[in-house]
C-alpha positions in Angstrom: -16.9 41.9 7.3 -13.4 41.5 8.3 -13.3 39.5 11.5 -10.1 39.3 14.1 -7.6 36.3 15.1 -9.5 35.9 18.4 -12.8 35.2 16.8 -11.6 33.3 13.9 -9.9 30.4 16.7 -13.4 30.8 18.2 -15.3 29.4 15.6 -12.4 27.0 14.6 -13.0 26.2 18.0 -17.0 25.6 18.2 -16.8 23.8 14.7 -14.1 21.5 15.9 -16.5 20.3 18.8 -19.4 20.5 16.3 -17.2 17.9 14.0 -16.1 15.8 17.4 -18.7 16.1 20.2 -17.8 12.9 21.7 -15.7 13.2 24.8 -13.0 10.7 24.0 -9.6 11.0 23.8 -9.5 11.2 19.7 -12.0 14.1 19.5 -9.9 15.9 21.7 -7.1 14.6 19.7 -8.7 16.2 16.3 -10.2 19.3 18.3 -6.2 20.1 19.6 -4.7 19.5 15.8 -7.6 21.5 14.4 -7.0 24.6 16.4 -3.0 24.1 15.6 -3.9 24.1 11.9 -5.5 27.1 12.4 -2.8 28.7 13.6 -1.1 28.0 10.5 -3.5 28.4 7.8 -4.9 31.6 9.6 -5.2 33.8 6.6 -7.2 31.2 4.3 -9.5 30.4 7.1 -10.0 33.6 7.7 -11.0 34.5 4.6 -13.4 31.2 4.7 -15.4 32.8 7.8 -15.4 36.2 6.0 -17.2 35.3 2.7 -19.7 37.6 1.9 -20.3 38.0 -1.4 -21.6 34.2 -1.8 -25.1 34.4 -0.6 -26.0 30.8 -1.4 -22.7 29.4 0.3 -23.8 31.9 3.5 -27.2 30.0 3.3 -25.9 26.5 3.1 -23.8 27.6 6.0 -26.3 28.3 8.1 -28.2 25.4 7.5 -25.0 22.8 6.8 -22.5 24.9 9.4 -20.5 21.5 9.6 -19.9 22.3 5.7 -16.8 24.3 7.4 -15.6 21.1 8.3 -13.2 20.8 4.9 -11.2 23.3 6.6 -9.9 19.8 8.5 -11.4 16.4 7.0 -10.9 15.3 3.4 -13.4 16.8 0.5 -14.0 14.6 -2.2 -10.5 13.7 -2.7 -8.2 12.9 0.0 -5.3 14.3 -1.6 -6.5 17.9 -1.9 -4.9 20.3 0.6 -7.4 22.1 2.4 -7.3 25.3 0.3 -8.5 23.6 -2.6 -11.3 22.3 -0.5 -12.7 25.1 0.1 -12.3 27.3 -3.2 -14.2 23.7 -4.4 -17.1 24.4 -2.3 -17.3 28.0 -2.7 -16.9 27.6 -6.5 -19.7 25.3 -6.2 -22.6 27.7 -4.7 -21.3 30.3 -7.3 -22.7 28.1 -10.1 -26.4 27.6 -9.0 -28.0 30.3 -11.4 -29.8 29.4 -14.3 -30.8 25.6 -15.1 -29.1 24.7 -11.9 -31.0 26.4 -9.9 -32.9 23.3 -9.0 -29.6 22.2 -7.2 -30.0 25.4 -5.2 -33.2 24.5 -4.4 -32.3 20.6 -3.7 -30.0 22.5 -1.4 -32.5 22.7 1.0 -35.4 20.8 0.0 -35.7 17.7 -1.8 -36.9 18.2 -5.2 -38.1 15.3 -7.4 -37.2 14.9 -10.7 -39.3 12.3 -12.0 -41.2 9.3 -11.2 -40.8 5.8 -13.2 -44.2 4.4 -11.7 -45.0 2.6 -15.1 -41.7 0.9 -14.9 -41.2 0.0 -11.2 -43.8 1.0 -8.7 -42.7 3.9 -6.2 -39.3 4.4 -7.8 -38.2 8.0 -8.0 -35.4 9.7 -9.2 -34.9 12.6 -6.6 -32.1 15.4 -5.7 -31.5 16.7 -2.3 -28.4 16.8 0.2 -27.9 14.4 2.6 -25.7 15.1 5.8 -23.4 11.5 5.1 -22.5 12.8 2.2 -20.9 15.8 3.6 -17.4 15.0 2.3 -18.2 13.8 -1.2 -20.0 15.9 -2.8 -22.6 19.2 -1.9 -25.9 17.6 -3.6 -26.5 14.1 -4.0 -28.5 12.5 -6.7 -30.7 9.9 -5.7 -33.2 6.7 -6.8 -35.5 6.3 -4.2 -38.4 3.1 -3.9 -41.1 5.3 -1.9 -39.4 7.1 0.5 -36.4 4.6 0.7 -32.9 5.5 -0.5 -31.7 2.8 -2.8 -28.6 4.1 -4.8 -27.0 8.0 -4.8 -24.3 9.9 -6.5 -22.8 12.8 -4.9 -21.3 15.3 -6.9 -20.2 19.3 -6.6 -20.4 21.8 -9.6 -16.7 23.0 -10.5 -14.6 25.1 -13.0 -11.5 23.7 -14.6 -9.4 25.9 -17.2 -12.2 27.9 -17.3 -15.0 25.1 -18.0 -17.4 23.9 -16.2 -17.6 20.3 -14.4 -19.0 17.7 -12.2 -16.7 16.6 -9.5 -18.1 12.9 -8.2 -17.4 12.1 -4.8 -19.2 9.0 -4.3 -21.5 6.5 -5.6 -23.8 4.1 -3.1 -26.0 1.6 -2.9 -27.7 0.1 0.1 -26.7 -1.7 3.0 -30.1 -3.0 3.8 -31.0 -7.0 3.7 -33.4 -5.9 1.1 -31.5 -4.1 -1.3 -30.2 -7.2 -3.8 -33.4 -8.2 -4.2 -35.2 -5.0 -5.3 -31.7 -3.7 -7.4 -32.2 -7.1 -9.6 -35.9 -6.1 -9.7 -35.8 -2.7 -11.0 -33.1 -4.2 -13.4 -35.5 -6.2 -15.0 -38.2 -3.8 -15.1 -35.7 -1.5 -16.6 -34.8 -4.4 -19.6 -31.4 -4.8 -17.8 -30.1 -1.2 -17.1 -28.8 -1.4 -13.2 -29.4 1.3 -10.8 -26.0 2.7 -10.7 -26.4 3.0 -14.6 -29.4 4.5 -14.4 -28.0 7.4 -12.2 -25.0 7.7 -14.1 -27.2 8.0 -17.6 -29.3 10.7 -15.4 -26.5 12.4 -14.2 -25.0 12.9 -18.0 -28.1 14.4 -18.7 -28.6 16.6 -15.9 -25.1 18.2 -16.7 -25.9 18.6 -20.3 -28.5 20.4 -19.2 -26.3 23.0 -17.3 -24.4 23.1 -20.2 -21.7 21.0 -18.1 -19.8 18.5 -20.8 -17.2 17.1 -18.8 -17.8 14.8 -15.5 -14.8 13.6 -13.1 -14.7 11.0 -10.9 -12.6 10.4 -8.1 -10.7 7.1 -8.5 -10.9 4.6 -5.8 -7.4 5.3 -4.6 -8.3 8.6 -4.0 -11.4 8.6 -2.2 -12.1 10.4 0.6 -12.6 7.3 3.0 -8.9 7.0 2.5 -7.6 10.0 4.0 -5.4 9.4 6.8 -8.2 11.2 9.3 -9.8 8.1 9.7 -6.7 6.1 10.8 -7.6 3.3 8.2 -10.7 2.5 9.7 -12.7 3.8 6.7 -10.8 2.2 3.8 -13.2 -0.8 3.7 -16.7 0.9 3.7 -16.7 1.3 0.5 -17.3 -1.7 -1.2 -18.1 -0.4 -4.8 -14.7 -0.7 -7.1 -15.3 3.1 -8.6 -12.3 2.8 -11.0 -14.6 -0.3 -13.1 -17.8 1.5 -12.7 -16.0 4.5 -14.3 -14.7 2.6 -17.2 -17.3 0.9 -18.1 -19.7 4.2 -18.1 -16.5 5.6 -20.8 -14.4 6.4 -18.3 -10.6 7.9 -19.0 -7.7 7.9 -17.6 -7.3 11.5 -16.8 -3.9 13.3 -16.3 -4.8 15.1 -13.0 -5.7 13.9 -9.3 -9.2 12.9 -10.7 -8.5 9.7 -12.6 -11.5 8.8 -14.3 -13.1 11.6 -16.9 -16.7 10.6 -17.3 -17.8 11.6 -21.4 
């Protein structure tokens, strides 16, 4: 359904205060340089609001409307420009038949993909998205202790040259006082195989099984917490060195803006 100019700066408009609902002068700040970008980028956003033919993205949507948000804040990887963005997430939802379905399903509801009882009790490996991880990925892959998130791995299903990839926007552990103790617990349990390995092994074979060979990662220069949106105040949140994590899980130096290829 074609939609006009007027209607299109109206929902720029309402997703704008969706994204910055504080009133401060910031939001207001973002709100006003949103709506400009509109105005320049009319066509492609356009096009973004008239998607029909994607009915899994139009779902997401409705559930996830601040998915829209990559029309303005960084996706995965600052550097992208906001066309690429959005083809990213779009390309995404187009790829959910077959085997990964179940990330259609995880999509809305969280879907468990095993439990590892007999080697640490309560810890499960599970799929679902989560709302933080809004900018790195569109399903996150988690290990949970109960029904407590202890490390995830956000990714989004891509094409490149015509072959299918993972894109990984983020990997996470805990913040909580907790969480050292219990990672060098399951550690042992697991005869030495840390929790970021663990989803990292699961995540190979989760692709394989969607017939997805190739995994990139975003390198830590390129990470979305470094976009100039956030005025610098991001750049230290992260505190996990991606570029080592990739290398030592195989990881190449890749020639594009991703710059760690996963084998």
């Amino acid at each position: 359904m074609r939609i006009g100019i007027i209607e299109t700066l109206s929902r720029v408009h309402h997703l704008g205060r969706a994204m910055h609902p504080s009133l401060t002068l910031n939001s207001i700040k973002h709100q006003i340089i949103l709506l400009a970008q509109a105005l320049v980028f009319l066509p492609a956003i356009r096009n973004w609001f008239e998607i029909s033919d994607n009915p899994l993205l139009m779902l997401a949507l409705k559930r996830f409307p601040l998915i829209s948000g990559a029309i303005y804040w960084p996706y995965i990887n600052h550097t992208w420009p906001m066309e690429r963005r959005l083809a990213t997430i779009d390309q995404h939802f187009r790829m959910l038949g077959g085997q990964a379905a179940i990330i259609a399903h995880a999509t809305f509801e969280e879907v468990e993909l095993a439990r590892l009882d007999n080697e640490y009790a309560g810890l499960r490996l599970v799929l679902d998205k989560a709302s933080w991880f809004m900018r790195e990925g569109e399903i996150v892959l988690n290990l949970f202790v109960n029904d407590q998130r202890f490390y995830s791995i956000a990714f989004t299903l891509g094409i490149d040259n015509g072959q299918p990839l993972a894109l990984v926007g983020a990997l996470q552990g805990s913040n909580t006082d907790a969480a050292q103790g219990i990672y060098r617990d399951i550690t042992h349990a697991l005869h030495g195989m840390r929790p970021r390995d663990l989803l990292l092994v699961v995540l190979k074979l989760l692709c394989g099984e969607f017939g997805i060979h190739r995994i990139w990662a975003v390198s830590s220069d390129n990470r979305q917490h470094n976009s100039p949106y956030f005025g610098g105040g991001h750049k230290d949140k992260v505190l996990i060195a991606y570029n080592e994590v990739w290398l030592e899980h195989g990881g190449c130096v890749s020639t594009t803006d991703f710059s760690r290829s996963l084998p």
